[in-house]
MOPAC internal coordinates of N, CA, C and O (Angstrom, degrees):
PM7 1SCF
backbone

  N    0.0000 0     0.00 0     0.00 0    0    0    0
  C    1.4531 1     0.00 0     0.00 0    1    0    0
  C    1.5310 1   111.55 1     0.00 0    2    1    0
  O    1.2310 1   112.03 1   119.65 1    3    2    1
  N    1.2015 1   132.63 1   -60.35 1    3    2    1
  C    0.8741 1   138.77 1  -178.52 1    5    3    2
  C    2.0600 1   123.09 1   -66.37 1    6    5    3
  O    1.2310 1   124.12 1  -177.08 1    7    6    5
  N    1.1738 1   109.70 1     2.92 1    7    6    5
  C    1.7720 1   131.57 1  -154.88 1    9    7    6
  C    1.5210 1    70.10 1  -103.01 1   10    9    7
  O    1.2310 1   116.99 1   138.96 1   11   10    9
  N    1.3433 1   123.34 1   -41.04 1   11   10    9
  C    1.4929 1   126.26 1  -157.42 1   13   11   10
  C    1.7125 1   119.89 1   -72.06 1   14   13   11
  O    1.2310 1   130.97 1   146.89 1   15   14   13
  N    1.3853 1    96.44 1   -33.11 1   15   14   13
  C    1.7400 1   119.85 1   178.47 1   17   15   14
  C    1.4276 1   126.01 1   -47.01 1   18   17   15
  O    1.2310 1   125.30 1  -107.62 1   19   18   17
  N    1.4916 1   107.43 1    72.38 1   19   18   17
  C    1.5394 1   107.11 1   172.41 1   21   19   18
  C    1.8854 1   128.55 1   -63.90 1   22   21   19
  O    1.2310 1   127.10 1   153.41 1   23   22   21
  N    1.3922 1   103.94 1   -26.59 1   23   22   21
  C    1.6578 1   121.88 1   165.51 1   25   23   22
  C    1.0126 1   118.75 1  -149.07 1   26   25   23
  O    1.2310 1   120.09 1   -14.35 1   27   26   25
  N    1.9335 1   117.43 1   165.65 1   27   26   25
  C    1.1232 1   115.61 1   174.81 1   29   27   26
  C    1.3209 1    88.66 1  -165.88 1   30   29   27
  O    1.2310 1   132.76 1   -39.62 1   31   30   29
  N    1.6518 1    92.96 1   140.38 1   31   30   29
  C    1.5415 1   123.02 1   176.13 1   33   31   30
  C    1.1630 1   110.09 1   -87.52 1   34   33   31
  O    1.2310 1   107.61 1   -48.03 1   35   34   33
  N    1.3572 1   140.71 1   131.97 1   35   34   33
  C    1.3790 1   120.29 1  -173.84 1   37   35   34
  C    1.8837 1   109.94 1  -144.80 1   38   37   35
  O    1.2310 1   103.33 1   -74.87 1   39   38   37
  N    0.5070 1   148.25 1   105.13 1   39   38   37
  C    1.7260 1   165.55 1   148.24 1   41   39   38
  C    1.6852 1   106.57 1   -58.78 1   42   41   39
  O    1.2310 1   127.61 1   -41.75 1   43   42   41
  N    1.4142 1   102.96 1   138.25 1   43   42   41
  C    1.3743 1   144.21 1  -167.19 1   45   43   42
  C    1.0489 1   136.18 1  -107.72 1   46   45   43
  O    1.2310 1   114.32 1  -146.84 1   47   46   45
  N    1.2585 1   128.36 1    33.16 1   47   46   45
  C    1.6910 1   133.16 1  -136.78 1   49   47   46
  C    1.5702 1   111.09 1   -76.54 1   50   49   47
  O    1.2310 1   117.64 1   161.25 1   51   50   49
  N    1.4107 1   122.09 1   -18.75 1   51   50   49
  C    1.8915 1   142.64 1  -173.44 1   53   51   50
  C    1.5614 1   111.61 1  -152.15 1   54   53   51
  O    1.2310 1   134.34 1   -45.53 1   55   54   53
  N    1.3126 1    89.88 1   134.47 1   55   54   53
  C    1.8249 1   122.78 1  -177.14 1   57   55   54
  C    1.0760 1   117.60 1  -121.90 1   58   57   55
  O    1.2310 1   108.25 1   -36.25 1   59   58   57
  N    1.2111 1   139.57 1   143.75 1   59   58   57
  C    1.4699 1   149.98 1   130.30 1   61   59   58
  C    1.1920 1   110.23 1   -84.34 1   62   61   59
  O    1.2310 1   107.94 1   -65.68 1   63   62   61
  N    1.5355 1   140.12 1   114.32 1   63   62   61
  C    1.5410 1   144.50 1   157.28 1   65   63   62
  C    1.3187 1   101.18 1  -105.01 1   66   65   63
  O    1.2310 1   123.41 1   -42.41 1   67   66   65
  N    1.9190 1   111.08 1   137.59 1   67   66   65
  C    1.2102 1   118.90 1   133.04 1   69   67   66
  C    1.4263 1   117.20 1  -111.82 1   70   69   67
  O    1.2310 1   130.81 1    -9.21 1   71   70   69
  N    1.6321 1    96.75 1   170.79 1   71   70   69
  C    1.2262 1   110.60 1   177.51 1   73   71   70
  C    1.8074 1   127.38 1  -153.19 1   74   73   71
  O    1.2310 1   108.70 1   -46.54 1   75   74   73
  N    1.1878 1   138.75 1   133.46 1   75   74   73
  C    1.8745 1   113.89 1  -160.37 1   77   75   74
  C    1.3811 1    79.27 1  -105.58 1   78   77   75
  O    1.2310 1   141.00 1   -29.74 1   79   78   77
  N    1.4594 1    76.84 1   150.26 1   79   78   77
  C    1.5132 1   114.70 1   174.25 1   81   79   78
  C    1.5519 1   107.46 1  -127.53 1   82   81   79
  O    1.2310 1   125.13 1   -67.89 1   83   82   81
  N    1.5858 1   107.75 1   112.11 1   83   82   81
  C    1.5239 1   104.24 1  -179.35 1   85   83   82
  C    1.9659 1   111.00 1    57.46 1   86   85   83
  O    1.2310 1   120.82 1  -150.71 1   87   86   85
  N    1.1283 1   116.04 1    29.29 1   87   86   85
  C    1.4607 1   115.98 1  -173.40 1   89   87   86
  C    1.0664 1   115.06 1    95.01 1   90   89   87
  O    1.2310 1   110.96 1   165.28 1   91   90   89
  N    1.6007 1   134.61 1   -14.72 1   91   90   89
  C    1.5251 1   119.32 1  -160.34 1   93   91   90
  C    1.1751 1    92.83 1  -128.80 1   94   93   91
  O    1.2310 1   121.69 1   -37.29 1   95   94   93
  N    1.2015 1   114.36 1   142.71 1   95   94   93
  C    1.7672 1   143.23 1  -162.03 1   97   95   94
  C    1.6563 1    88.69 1   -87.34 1   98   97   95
  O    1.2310 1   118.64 1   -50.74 1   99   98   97
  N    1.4121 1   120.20 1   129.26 1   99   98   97
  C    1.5097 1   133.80 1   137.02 1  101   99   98
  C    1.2055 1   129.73 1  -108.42 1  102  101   99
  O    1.2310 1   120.20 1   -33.78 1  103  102  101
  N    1.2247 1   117.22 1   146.22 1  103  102  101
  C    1.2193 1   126.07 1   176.22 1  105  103  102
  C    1.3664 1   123.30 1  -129.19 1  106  105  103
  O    1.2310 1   122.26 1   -26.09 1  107  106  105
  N    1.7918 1   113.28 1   153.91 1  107  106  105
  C    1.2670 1   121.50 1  -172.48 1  109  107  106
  C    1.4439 1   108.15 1  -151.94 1  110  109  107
  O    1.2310 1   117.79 1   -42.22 1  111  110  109
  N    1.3329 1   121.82 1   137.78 1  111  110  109
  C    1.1112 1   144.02 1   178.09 1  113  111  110
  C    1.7757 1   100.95 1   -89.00 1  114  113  111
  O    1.2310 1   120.88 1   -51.98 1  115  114  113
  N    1.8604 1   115.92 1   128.02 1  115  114  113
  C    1.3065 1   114.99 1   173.84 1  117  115  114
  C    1.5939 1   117.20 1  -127.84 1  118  117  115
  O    1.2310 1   112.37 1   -42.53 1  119  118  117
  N    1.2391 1   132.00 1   137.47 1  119  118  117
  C    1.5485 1   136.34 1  -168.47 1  121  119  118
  C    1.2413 1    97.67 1   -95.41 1  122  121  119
  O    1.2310 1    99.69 1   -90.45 1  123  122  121
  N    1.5022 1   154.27 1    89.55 1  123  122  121
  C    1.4819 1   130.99 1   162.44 1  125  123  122
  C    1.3691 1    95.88 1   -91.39 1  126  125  123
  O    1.2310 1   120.89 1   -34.02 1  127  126  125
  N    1.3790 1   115.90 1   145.98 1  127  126  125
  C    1.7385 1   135.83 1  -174.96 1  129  127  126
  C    1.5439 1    88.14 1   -93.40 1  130  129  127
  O    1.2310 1   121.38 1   106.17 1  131  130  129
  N    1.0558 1   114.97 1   -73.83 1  131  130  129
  C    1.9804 1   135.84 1   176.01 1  133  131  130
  C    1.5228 1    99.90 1   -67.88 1  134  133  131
  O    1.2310 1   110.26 1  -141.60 1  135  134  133
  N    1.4082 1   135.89 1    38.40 1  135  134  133
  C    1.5628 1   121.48 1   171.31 1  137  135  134
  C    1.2650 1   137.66 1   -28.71 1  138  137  135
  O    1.2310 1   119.23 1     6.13 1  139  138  137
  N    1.0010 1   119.07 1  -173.87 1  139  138  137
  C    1.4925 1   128.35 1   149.31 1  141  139  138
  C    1.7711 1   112.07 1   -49.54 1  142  141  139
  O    1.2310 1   129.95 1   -36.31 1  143  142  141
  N    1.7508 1    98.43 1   143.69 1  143  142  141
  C    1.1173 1    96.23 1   174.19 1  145  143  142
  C    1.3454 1   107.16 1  -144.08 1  146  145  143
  O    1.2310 1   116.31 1   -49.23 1  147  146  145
  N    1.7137 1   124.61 1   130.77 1  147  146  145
  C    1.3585 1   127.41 1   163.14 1  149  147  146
  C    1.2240 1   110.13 1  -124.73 1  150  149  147
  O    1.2310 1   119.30 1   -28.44 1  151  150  149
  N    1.3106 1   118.94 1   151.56 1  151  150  149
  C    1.4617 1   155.43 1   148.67 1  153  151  150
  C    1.7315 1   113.91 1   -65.81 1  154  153  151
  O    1.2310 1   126.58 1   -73.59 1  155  154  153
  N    1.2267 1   104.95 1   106.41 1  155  154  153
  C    2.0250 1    99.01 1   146.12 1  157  155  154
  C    0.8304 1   126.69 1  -115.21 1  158  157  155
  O    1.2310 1   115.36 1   -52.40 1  159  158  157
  N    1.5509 1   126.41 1   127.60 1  159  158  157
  C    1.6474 1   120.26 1  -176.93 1  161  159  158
  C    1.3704 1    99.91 1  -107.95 1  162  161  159
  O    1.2310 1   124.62 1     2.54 1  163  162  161
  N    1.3352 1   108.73 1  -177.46 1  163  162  161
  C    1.4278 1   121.96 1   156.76 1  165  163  162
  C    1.4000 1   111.73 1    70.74 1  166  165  163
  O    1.2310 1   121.98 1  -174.62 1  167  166  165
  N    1.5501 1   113.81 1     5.38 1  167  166  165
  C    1.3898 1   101.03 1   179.10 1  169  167  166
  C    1.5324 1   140.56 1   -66.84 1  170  169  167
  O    1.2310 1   122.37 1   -61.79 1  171  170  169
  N    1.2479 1   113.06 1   118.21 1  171  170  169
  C    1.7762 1   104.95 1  -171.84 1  173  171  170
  C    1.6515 1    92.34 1  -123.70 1  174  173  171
  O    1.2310 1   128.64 1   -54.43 1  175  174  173
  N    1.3693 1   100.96 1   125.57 1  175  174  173
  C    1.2023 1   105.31 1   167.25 1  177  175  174
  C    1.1168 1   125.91 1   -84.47 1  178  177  175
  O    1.2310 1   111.42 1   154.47 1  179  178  177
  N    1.3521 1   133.76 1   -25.53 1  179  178  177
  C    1.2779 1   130.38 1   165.77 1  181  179  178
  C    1.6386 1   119.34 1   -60.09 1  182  181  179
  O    1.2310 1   118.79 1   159.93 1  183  182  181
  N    1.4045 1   119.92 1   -20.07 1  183  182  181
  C    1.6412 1   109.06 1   170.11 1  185  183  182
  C    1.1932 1   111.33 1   -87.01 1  186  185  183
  O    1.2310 1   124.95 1   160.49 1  187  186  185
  N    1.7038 1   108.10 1   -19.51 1  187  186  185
  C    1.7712 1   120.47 1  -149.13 1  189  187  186
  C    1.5365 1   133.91 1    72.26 1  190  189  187
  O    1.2310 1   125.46 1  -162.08 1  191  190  189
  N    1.1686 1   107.12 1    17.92 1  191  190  189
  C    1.6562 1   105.82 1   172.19 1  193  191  190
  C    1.7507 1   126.32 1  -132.72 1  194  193  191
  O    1.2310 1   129.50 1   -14.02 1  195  194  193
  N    1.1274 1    99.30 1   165.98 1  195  194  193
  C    1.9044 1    94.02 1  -173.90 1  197  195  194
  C    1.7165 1    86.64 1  -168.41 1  198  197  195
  O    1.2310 1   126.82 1    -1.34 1  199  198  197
  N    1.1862 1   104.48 1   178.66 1  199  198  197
  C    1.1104 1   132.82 1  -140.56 1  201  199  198
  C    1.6688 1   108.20 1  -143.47 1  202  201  199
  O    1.2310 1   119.52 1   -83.73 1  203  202  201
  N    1.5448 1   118.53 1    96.27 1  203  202  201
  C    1.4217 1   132.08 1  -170.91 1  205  203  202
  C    1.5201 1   127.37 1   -90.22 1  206  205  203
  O    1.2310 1   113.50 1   -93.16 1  207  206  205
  N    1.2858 1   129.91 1    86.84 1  207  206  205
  C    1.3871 1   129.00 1   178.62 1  209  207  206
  C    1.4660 1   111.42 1  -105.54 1  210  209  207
  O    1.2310 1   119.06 1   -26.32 1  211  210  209
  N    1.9369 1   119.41 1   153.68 1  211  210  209
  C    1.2889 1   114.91 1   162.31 1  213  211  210
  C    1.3218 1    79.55 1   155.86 1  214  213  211
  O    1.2310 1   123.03 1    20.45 1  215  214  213
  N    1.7875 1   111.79 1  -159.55 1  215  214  213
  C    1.0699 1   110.00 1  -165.67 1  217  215  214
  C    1.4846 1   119.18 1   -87.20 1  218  217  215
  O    1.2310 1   132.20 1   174.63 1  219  218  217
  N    1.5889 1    94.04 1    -5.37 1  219  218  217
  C    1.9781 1    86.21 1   172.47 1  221  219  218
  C    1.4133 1    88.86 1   -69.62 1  222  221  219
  O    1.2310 1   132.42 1    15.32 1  223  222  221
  N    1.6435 1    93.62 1  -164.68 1  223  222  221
  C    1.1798 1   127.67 1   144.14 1  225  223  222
  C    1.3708 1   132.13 1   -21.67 1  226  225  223
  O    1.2310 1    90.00 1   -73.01 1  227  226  225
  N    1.2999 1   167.17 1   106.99 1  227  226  225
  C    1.0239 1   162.51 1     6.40 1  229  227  226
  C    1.2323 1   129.89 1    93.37 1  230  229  227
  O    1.2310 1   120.63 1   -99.75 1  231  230  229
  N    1.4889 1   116.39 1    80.25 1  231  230  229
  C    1.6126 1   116.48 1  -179.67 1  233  231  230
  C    1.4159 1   107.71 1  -150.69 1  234  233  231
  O    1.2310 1   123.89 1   -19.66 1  235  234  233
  N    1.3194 1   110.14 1   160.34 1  235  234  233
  C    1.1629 1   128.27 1  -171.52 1  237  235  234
  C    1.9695 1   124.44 1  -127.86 1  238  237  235
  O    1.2310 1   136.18 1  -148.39 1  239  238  237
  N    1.7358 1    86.28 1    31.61 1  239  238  237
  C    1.7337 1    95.66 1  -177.91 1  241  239  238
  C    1.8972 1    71.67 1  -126.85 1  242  241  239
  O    1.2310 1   127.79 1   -58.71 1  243  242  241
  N    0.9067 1   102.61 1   121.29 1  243  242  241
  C    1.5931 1   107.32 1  -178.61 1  245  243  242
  C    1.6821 1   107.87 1  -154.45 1  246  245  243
  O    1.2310 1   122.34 1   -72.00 1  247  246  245
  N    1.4940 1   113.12 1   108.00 1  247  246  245
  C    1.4321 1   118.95 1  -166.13 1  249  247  246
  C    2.0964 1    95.42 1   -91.79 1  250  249  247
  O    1.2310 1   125.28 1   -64.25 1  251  250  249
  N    1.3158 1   107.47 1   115.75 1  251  250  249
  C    1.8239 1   126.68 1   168.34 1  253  251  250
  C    1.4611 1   126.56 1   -68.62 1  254  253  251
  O    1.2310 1    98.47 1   -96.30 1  255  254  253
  N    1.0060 1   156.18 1    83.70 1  255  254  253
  C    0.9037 1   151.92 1   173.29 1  257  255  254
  C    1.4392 1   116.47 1   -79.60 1  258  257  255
  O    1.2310 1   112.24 1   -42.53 1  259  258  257
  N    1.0826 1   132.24 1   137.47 1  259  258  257
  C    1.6768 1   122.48 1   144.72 1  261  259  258
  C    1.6885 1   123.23 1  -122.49 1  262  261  259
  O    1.2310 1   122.29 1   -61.27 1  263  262  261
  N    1.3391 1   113.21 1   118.73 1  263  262  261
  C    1.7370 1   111.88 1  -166.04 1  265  263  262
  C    1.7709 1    90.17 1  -137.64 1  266  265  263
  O    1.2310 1   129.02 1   -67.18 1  267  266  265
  N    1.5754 1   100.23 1   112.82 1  267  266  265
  C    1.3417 1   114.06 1   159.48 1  269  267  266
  C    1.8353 1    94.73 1    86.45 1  270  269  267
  O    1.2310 1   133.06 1    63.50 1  271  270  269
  N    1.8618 1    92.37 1  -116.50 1  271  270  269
  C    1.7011 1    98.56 1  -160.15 1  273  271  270
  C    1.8298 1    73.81 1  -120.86 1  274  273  271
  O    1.2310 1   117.73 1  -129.33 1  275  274  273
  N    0.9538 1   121.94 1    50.67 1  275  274  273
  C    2.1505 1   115.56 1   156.51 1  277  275  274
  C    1.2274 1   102.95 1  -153.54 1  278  277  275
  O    1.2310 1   127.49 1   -58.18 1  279  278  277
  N    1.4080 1   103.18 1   121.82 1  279  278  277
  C    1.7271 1   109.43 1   145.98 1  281  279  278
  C    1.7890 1   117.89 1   -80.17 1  282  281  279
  O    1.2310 1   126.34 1   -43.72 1  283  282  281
  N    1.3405 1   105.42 1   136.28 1  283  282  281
  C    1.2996 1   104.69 1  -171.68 1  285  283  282
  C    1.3645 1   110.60 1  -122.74 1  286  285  283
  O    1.2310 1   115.35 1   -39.10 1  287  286  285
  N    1.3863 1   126.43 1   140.90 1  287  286  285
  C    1.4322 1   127.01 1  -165.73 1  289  287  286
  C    1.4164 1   102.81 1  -113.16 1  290  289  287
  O    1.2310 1   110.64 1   -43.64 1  291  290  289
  N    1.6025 1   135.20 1   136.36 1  291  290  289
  C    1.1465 1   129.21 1   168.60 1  293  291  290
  C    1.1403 1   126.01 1  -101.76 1  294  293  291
  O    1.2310 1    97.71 1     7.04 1  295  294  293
  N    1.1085 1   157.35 1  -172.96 1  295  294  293
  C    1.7170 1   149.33 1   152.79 1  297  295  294
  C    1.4369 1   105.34 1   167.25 1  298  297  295
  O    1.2310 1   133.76 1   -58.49 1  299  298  297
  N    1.3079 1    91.00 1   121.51 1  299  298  297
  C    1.8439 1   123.96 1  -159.74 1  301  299  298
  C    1.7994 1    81.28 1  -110.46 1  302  301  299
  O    1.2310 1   114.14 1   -79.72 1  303  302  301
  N    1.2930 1   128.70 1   100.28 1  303  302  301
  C    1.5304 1   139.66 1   172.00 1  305  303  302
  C    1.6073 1    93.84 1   -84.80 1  306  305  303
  O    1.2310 1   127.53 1   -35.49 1  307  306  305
  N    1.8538 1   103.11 1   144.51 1  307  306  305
  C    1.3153 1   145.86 1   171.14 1  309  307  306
  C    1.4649 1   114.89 1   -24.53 1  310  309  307
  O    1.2310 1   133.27 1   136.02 1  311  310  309
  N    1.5746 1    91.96 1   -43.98 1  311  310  309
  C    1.7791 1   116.83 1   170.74 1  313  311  310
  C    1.1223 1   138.84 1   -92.62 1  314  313  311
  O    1.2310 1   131.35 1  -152.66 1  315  314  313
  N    0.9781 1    95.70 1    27.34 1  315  314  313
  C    1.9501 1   120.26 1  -168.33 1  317  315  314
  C    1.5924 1   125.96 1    48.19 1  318  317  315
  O    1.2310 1   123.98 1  -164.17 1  319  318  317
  N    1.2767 1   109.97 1    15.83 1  319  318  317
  C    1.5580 1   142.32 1   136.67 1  321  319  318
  C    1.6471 1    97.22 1   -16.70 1  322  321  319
  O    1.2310 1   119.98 1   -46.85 1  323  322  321
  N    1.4095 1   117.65 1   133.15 1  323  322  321
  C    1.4270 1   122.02 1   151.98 1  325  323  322
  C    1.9793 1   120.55 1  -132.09 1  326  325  323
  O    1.2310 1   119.87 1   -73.06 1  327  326  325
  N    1.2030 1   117.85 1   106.94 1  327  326  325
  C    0.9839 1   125.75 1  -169.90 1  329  327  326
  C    2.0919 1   117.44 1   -72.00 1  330  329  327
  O    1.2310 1   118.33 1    21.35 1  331  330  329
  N    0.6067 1   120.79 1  -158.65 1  331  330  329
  C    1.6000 1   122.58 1   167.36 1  333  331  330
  C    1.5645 1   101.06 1   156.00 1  334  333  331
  O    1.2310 1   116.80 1   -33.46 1  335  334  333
  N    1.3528 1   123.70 1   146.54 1  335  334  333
  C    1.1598 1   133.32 1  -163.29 1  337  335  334
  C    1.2619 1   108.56 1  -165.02 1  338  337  335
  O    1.2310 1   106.08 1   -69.55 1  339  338  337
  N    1.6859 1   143.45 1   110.45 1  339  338  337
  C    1.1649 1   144.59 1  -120.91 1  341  339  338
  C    1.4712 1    90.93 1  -174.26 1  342  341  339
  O    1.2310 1   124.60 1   -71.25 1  343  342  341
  N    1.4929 1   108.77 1   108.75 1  343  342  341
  C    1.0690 1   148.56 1   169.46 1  345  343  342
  C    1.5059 1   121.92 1   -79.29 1  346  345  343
  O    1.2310 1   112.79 1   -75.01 1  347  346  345
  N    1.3577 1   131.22 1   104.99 1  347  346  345
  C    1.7577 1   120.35 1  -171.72 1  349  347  346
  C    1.4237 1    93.30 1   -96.05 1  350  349  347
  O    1.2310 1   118.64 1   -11.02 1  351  350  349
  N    1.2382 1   120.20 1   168.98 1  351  350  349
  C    1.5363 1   120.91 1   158.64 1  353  351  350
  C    1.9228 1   115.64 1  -120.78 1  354  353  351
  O    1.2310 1   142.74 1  -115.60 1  355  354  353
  N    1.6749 1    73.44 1    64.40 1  355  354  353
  C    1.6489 1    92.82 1  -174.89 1  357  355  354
  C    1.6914 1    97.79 1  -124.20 1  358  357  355
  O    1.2310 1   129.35 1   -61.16 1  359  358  357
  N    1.3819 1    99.59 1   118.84 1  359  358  357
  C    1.6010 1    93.85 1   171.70 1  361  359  358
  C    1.6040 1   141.45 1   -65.10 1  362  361  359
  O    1.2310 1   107.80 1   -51.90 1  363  362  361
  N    1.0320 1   140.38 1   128.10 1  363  362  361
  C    1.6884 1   138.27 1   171.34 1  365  363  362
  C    1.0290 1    87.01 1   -67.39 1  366  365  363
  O    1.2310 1   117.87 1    88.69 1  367  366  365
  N    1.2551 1   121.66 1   -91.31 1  367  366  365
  C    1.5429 1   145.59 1  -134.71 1  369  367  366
  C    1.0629 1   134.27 1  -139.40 1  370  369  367
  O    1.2310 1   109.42 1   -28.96 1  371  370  369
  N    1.5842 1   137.43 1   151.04 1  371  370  369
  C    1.1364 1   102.40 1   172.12 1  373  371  370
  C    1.8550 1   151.61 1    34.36 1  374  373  371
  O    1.2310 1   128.97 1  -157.33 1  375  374  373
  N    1.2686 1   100.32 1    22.67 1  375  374  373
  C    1.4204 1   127.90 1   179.02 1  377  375  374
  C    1.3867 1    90.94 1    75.91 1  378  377  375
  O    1.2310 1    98.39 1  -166.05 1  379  378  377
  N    1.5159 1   156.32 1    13.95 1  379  378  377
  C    1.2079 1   167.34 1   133.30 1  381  379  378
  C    2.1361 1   112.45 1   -17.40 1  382  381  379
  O    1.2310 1   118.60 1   -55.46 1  383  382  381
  N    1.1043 1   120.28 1   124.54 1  383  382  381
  C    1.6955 1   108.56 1  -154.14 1  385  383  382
  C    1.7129 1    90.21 1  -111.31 1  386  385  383
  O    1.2310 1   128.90 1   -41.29 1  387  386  385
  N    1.3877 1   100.45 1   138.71 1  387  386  385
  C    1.4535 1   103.53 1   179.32 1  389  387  386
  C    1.8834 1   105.46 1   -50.41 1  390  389  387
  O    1.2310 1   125.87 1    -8.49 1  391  390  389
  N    1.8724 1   106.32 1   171.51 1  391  390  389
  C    1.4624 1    88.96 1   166.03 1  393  391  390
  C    1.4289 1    97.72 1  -162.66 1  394  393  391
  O    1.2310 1   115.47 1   -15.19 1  395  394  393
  N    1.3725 1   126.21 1   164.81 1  395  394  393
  C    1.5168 1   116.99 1   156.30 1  397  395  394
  C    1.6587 1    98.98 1  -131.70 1  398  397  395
  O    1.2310 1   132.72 1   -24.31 1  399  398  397
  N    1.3451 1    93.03 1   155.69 1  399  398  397
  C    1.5543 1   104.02 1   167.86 1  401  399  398
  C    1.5482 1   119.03 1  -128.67 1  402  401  399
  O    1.2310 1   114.57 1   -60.82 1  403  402  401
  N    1.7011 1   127.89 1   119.18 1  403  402  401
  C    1.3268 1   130.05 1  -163.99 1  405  403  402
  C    1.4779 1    94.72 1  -115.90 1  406  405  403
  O    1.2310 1   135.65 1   -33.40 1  407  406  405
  N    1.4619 1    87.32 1   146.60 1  407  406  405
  C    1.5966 1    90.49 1   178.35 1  409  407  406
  C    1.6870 1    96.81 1  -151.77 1  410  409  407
  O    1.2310 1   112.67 1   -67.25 1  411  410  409
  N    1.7897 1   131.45 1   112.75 1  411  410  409
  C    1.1049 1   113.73 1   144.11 1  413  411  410
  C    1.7612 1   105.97 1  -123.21 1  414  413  411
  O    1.2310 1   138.86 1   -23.41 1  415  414  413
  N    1.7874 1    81.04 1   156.59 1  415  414  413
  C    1.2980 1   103.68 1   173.60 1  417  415  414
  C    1.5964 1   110.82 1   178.40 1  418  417  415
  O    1.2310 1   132.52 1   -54.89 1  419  418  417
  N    1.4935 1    93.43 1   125.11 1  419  418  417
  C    1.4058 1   104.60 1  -160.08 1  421  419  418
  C    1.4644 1   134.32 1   -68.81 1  422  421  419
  O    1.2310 1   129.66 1   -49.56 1  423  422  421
  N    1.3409 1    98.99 1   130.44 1  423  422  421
  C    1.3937 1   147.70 1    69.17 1  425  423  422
  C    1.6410 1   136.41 1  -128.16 1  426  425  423
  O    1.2310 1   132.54 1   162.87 1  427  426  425
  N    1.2754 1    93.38 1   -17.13 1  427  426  425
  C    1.7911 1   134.67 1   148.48 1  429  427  426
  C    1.4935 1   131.94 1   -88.00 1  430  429  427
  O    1.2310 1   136.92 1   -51.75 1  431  430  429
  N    1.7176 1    84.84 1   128.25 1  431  430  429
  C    1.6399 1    98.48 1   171.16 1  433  431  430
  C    1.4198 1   110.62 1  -119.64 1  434  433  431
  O    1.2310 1   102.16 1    -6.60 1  435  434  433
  N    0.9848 1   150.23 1   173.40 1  435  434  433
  C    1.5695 1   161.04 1  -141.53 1  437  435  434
  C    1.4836 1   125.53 1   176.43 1  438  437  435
  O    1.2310 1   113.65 1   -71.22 1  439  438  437
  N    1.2893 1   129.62 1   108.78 1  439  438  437
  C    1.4916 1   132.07 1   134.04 1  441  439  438
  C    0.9923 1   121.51 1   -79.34 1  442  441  439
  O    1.2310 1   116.42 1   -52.42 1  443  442  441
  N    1.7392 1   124.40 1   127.58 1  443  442  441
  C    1.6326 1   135.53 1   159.45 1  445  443  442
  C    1.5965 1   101.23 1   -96.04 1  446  445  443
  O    1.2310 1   122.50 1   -34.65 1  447  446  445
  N    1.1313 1   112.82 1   145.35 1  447  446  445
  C    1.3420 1   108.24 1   177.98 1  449  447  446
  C    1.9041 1    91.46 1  -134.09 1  450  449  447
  O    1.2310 1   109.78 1   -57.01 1  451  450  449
  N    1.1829 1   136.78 1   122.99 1  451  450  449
  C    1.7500 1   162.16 1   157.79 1  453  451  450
  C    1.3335 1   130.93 1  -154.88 1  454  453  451
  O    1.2310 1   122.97 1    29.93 1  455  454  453
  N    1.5184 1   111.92 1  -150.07 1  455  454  453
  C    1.6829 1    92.46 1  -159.20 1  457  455  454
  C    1.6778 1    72.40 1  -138.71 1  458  457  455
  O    1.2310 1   130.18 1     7.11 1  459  458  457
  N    1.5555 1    97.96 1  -172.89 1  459  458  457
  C    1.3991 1   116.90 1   178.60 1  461  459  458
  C    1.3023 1   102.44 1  -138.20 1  462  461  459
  O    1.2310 1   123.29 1   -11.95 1  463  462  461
  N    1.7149 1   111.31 1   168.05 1  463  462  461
  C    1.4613 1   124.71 1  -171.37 1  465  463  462
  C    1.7354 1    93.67 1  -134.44 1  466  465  463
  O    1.2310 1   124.74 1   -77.84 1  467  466  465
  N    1.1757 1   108.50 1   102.16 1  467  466  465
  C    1.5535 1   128.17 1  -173.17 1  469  467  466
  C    1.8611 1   105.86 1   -57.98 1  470  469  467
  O    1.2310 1   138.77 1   -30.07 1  471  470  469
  N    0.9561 1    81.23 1   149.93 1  471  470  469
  C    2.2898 1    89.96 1   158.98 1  473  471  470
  C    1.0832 1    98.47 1  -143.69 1  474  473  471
  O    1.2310 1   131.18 1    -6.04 1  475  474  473
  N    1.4426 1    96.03 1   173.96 1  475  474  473
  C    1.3633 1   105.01 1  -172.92 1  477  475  474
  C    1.6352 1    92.83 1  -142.56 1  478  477  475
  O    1.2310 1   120.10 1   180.00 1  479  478  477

């Protein structure tokens, strides 16, 4: 199912961010109803690459993986940013695919936790 995944719409509705302050790590738990939203196109898993737009970050050097029941998205940003984006092939909703989105890069780190809306 997932070998099949040419796009995915994906929404963000809950986060965990940290961030140090003066050396010491805080943390916060966030509810967005209207989240974050990215786009991946172009995904082919057999070369390994696709192509990431929305309101993160935005790149198009994006390393694909697929192992087991997750597609996993990589992206090593300009700024020494490291992205990860991890696809389950477990349904929410509406045939909708679980998802997380990780992001550190300092001074901030980030969990998104939503689902995606597949193409084919």
């Amino acid at each position: 199912m997932l070998e099949s995944i040419k796009r995915l719409q994906c929404s963000f509705s809950a986060a965990s961010t940290a961030s140090w302050d003066n050396g010491v790590p805080t943390a916060r738990t966030i509810t967005q109803p209207d989240g974050g939203r990215l786009t991946i196109d172009r995904i082919d898993v057999q070369d390994g690459t696709a192509e990431i737009g929305g309101s993160f970050r935005g790149g198009d050097n994006v390393n694909v993986k697929l192992v087991g029941a997750n597609l996993h998205f990589l992206d090593v940003a300009t700024d020494g940013g490291l992205t990860v984006i991890t696809v389950f092939a477990k349904e929410t909703h509406d045939g909708r695919l679980q998802a997380v989105y990780s992001r550190a890069a300092f001074p901030q780190a980030a969990q998104y936790y939503g689902d995606c809306e597949a193409g084919r």
